[in-house]
N, C-alpha and C positions, 0 to 999 in steps of 0.2 A: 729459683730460676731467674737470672738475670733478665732485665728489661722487660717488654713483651706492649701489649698493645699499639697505640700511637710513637712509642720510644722501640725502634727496630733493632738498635744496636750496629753491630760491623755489616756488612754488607759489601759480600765477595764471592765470586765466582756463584753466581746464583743461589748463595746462602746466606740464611738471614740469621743474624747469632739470635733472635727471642725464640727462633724456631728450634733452632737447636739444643740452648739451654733447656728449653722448658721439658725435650723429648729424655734428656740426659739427668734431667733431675727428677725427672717420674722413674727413670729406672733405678735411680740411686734410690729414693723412696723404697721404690717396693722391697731392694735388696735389704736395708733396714730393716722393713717392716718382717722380711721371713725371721730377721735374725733375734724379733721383738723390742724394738728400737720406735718408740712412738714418735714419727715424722708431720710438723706441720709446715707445708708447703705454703708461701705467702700469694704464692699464683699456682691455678692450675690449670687454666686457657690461656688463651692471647687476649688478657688486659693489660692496662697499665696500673702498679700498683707503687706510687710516688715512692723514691728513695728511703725516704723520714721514714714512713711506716711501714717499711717491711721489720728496721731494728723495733718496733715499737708493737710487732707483733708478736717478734722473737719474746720481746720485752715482759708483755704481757702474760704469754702463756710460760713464763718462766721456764724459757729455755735452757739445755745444759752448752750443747755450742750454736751456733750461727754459722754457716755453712752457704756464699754466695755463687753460684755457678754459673760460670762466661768463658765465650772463644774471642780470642784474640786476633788482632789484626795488629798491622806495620806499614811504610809506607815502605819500608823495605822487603819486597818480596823474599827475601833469601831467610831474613827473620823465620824460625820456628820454635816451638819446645810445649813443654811443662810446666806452668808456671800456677805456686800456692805464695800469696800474698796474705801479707797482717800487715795491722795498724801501726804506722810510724811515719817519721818522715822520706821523704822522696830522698834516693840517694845518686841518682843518676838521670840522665834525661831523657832515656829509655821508661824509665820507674814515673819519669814527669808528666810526658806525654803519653799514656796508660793510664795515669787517674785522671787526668783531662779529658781523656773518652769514655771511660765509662764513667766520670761526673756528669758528661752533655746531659746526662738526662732531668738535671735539675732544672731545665730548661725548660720542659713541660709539668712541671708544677708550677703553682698557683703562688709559692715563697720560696724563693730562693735563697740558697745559703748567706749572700750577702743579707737578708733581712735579718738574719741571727746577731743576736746580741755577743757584744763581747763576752760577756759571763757564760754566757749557754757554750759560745765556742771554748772557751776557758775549762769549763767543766765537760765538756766529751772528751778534750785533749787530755787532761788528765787521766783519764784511762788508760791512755797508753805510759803512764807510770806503774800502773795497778798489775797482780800477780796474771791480770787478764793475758798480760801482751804475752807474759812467759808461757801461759796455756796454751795460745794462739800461735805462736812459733813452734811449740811442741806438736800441735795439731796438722800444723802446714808440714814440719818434716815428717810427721805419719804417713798423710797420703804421697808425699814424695819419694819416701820410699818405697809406699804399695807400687807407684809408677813405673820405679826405676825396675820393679821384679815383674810387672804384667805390660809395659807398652814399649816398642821399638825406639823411642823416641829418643834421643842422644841428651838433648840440652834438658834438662830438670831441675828447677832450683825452686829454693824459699826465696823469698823477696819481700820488700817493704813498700808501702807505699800511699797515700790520704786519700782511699776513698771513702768518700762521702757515706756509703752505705756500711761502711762498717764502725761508724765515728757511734752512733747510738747506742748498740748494743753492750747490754750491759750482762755481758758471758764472753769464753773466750769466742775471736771470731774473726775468719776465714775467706778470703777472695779466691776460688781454681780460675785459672785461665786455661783450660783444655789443652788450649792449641790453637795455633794461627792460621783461619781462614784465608787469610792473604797472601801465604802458600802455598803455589798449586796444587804441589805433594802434599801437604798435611791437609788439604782442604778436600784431594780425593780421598780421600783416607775417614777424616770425618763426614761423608757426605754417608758413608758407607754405615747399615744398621749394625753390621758384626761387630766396627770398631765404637761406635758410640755404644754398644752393649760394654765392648772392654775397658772405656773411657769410666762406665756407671761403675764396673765391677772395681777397678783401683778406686774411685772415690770413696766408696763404700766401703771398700778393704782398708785402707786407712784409717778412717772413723771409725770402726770398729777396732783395730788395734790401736788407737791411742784411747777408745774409753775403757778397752781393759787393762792399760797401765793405768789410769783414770781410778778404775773404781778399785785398783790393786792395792795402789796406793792411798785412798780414801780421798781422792780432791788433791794430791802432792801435797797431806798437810802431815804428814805424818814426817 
């Protein structure tokens, strides 16, 4: 669940994205868990749990994917959609301004990115050389297409783009952007329990079909 404690996230129309992710990610969870899919959540109240170590918990408990969940904001209200991001460079300044906001949160940690050495930045970026990125892409067009079969929503795409929280992880791994708070329409929409059920149910529909092309294929080493 994106953000949560001290770091609020987007804040629009009386919604706060740490609230939201965190309710969107306990359902995604449970869905998982009916289907026996062993979920560890890096928050499961409203704390703040710094950027760094959320990949570093994935890290630890040797995770299969990395899976970040966030709503979206614009300064353009007309802006809406679906949006599954992976690791790469920024290709637009739509894509620029998006890892800009959800990086702010580096801002409440104790080390900021600029404290990292060139070497350590050297070596996460080379991850996005590794078979991770192609997982990762794979994984994004999964839940995009559960999207495109379970939500109204017109605009749906993969996209690229440096957030911070996905530069760690060493698995493939995943930024959702739900949907944009900062549109009225899609902000009543998500405000609503039935559609944040629908939001959990596509996420989780995705993640489940790409870990059964996943384990079909053994890892896509075959």
């Amino acid at each position: 669940a994106g953000h949560g404690g001290k770091d609020p996230g987007a804040i629009k129309f009386s919604l706060l994205e740490k609230n939201i992710t965190l309710d969107v990610t306990r359902r995604v969870a449970a869905k998982l868990e009916e289907a026996g899919i062993d979920v560890i959540l890096t928050r499961t109240r409203d704390i703040f749990i710094p950027l760094s170590q959320r990949a570093d918990i994935s890290n630890r408990e040797n995770a299969d994917f990395f899976v970040s969940i966030h709503a979206n904001a614009s300064r353009s209200k007309n802006v809406n959609g679906f949006e599954v991001y992976y690791l790469s460079e920024a290709l637009d300044d739509n894509a620029r301004a998006l890892e800009a906001s959800e990086n702010e949160a580096l801002q409440f940690e104790e080390k900021s990115i600029e404290n990292h050495t060139k070497d350590l930045d050297a070596t996460l970026w080379d991850l996005v050389l590794t078979e991770n990125r192609k997982e990762s892409v794979g994984l994004a067009r999964a839940i995009c297409r559960a999207a495109s079969e379970n939500l109204s929503t017109r605009n749906i795409d993969v996209k690229c783009a440096r957030f911070y929280v996905l530069k760690g992880a060493k698995m493939p791994a995943v930024l959702v952007e739900m949907g944009y708070i900062s549109n009225s329409k899609e902000a009543s929409k998500i405000k609503r329990d039935d559609y944040r059920e629908r939001i959990a149910e596509t996420i989780a529909k995705g993640i489940l079909a790409y870990k059964k092309e996943y384990d079909r294929t053994n890892g896509f080493t075959n």
